[in-house]
C-alpha positions in Angstrom: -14.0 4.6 -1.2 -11.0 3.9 1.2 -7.6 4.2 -1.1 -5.1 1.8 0.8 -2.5 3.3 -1.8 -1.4 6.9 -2.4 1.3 8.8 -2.2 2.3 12.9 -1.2 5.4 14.5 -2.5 5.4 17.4 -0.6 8.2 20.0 -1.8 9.1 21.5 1.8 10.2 17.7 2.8 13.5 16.2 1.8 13.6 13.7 -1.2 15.8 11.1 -1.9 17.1 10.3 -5.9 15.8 6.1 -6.4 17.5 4.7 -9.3 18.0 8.2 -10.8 14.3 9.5 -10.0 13.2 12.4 -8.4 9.2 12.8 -8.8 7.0 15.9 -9.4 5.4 18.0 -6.6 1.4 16.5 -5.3 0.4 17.5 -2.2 -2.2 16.8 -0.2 -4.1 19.6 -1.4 -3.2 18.2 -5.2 -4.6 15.0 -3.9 -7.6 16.2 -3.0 -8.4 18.0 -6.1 -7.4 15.1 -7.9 -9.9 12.6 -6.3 -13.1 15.0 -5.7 -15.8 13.1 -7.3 -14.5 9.6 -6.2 -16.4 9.8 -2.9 -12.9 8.8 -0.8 -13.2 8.9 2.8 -10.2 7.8 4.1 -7.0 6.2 2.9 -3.5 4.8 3.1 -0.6 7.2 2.6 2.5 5.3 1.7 6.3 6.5 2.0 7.8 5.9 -1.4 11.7 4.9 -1.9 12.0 8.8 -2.7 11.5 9.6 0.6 13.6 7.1 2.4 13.2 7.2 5.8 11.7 11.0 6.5 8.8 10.7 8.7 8.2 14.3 8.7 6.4 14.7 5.3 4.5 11.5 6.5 3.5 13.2 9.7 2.3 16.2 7.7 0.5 14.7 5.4 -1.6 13.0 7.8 -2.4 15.6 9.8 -3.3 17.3 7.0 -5.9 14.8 5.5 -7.0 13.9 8.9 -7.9 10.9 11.2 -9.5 8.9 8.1 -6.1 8.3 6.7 -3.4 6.0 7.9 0.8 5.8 7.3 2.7 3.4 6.1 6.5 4.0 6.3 10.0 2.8 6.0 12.4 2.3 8.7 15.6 2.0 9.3 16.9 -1.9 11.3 18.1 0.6 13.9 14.7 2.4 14.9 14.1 2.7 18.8 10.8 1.5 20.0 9.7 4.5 21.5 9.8 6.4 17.8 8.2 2.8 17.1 5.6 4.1 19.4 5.3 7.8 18.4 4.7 7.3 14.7 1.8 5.1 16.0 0.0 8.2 17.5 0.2 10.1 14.6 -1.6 7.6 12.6 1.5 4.9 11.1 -0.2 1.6 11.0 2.5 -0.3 8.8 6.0 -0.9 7.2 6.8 -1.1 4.2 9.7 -2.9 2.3 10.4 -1.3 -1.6 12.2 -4.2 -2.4 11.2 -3.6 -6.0 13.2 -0.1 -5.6 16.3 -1.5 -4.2 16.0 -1.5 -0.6 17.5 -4.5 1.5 16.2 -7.5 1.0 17.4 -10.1 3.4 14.6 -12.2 4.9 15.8 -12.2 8.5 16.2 -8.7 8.2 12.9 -8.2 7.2 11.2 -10.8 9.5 13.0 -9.3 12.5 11.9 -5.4 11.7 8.2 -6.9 11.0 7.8 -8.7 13.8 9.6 -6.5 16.0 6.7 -3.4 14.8 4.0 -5.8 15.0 4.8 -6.6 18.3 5.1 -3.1 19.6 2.3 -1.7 17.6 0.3 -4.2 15.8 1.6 -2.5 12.2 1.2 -5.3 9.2 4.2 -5.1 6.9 3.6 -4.3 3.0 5.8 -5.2 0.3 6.7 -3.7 -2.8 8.0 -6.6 -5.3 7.4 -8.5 -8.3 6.3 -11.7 -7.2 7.7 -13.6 -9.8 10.5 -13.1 -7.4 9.6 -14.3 -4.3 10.6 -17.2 -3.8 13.3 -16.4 -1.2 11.0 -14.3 1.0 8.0 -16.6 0.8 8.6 -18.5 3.6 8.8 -15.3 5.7 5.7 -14.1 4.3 3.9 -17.1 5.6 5.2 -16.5 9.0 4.8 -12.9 9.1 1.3 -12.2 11.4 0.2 -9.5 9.3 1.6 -9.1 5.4 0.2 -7.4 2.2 2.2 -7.4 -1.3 1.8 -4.1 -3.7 0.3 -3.3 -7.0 -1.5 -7.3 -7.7 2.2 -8.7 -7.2 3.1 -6.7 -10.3 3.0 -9.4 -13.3 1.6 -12.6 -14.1 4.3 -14.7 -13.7 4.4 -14.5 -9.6 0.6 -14.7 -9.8 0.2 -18.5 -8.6 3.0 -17.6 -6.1 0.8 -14.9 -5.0 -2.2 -16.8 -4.6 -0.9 -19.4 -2.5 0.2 -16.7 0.0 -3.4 -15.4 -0.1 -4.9 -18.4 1.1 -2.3 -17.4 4.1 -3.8 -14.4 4.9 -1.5 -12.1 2.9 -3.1 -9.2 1.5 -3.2 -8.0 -2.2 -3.5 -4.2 -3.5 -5.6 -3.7 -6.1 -3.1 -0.7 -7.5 -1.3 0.2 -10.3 -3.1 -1.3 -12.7 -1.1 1.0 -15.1 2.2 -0.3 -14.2 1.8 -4.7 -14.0 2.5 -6.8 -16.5 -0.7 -9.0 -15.8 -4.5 -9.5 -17.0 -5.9 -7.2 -14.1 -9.2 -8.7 -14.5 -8.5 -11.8 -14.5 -5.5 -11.0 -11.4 -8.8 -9.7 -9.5 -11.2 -12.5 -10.3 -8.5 -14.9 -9.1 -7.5 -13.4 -5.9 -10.8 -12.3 -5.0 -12.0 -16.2 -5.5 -8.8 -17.1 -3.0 -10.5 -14.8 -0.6 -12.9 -12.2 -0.4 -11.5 -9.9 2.5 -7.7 -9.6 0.0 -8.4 -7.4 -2.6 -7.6 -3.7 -1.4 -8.1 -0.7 -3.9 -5.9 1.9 -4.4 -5.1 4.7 -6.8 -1.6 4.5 -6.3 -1.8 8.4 -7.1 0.3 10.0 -8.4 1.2 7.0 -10.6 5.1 7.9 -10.5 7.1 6.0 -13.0 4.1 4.1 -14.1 3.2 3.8 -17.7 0.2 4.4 -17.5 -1.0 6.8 -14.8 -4.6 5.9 -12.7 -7.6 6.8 -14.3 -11.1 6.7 -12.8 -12.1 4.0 -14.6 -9.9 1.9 -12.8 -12.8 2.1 -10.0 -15.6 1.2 -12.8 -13.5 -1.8 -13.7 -13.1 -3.3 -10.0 -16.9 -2.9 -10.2 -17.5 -4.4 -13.8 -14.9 -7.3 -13.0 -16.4 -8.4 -9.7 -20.1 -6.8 -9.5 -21.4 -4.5 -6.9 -21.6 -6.2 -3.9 -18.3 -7.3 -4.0 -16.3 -4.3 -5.3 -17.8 -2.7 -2.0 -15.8 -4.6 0.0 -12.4 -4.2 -2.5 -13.5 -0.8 -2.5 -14.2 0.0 0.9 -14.5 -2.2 3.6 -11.8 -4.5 3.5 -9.0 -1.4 3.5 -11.0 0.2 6.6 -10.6 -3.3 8.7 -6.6 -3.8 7.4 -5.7 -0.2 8.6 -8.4 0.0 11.4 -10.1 3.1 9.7 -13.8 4.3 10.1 -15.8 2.8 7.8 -18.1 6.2 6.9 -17.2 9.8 6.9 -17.4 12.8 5.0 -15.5 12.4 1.0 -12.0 14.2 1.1 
């Protein structure tokens, strides 16, 4: 398994209050307890709004959990292109916009800091939003090069919104499944339909502020909801070609 979707709240990094929240300690070393027995090889290590725009706990992390595992981080408009260009060596292969978490959500701010870290880098740009909402940003989602939207869109109202974007390309994580307001089966069977190579999985570990927190029978459902062959590629292949990873090593 390749989890496109985890997060590290490591204590010797700054944090940042979101909304009020401050989360609980996990490590890398917590996340590799946590997930022994999953067979994860590789992954996706996402800055949360917590963390605003520290890249040091992000460069950390990585090194830590080694060259399977890709970054995805939040910027600041102002970034240069040469930090642009160092966060890329040390493994940052997206951006990410929490607009669900209050960051800023103007679309031509958004489509200039995507395409500007696409250009320079190749990154794809991820979104954290309910798509019941996005309406306004559509438009820049279809013009982005390389876009994939959070946690199934989040509920089931955005859900044909969602699926119109897939059949442009835009990618869908198969997270969270404990914090949507949506029939995740039926979310899966739909998007998967739309296109095979969308679904990524993710544990979205540590599950922070979600109801209710990943369990490893999320993986059995993917499986059960879409049958082997296919949960291979939701559960592995399609998250190695997104973020470029290897597609076999040794479990974390």
């Amino acid at each position: 398994m390749i989890d496109a979707h985890l997060h590290v709240i490591d204590p010797r990094f700054p944090l940042v209050p979101n909304q009020g929240y401050v989360p609980p300690c996990f490590t890398a070393e917590d996340y590799r307890r946590r997930v022994r027995g999953l067979g994860v090889v590789g992954g996706a290590v996402v800055s949360g709004s917590f963390q605003g725009h520290d890249q040091a706990f992000l460069r950390a992390a990585l090194a830590e959990l080694g060259p399977g595992f890709a970054g995805v981080t939040q910027l600041p408009p102002g970034v240069t292109d040469e930090q642009v260009r160092k966060l890329h060596r040390a493994g940052v292969r997206a951006v990410r916009f929490a607009l669900r978490r209050g960051s800023d959500a103007d679309p031509a701010g958004i489509e200039r800091l995507a395409r500007r870290v696409h250009e320079l880098a190749g990154w794809h740009a991820e979104f954290y939003l309910d798509a019941a909402a996005l309406e306004h940003l559509a438009p820049v989602l279809r013009r982005l090069p390389r876009t994939g939207v959070d946690h199934l869109g989040m509920s089931a109202a955005g859900l044909p919104l969602l699926l119109e974007l897939v059949g442009h390309g835009v990618k869908v994580k198969a997270t969270g499944f404990g914090r949507v307001d949506l029939d995740v089966p039926d979310a899966l069977r739909r998007i998967h339909a739309a296109d095979p190579s969308a679904l990524l999985f993710g544990t979205d570990l540590p599950s922070t502020r979600a109801e209710r927190p990943f369990r490893d029978e999320d993986v059995g459902l993917v499986v059960q909801t879409l049958g082997a062959e296919a949960a291979a590629s939701v559960l592995h292949d399609n998250a190695a070609a997104w973020y470029g990873l290897p597609r076999a090593s040794a479990a974390v």
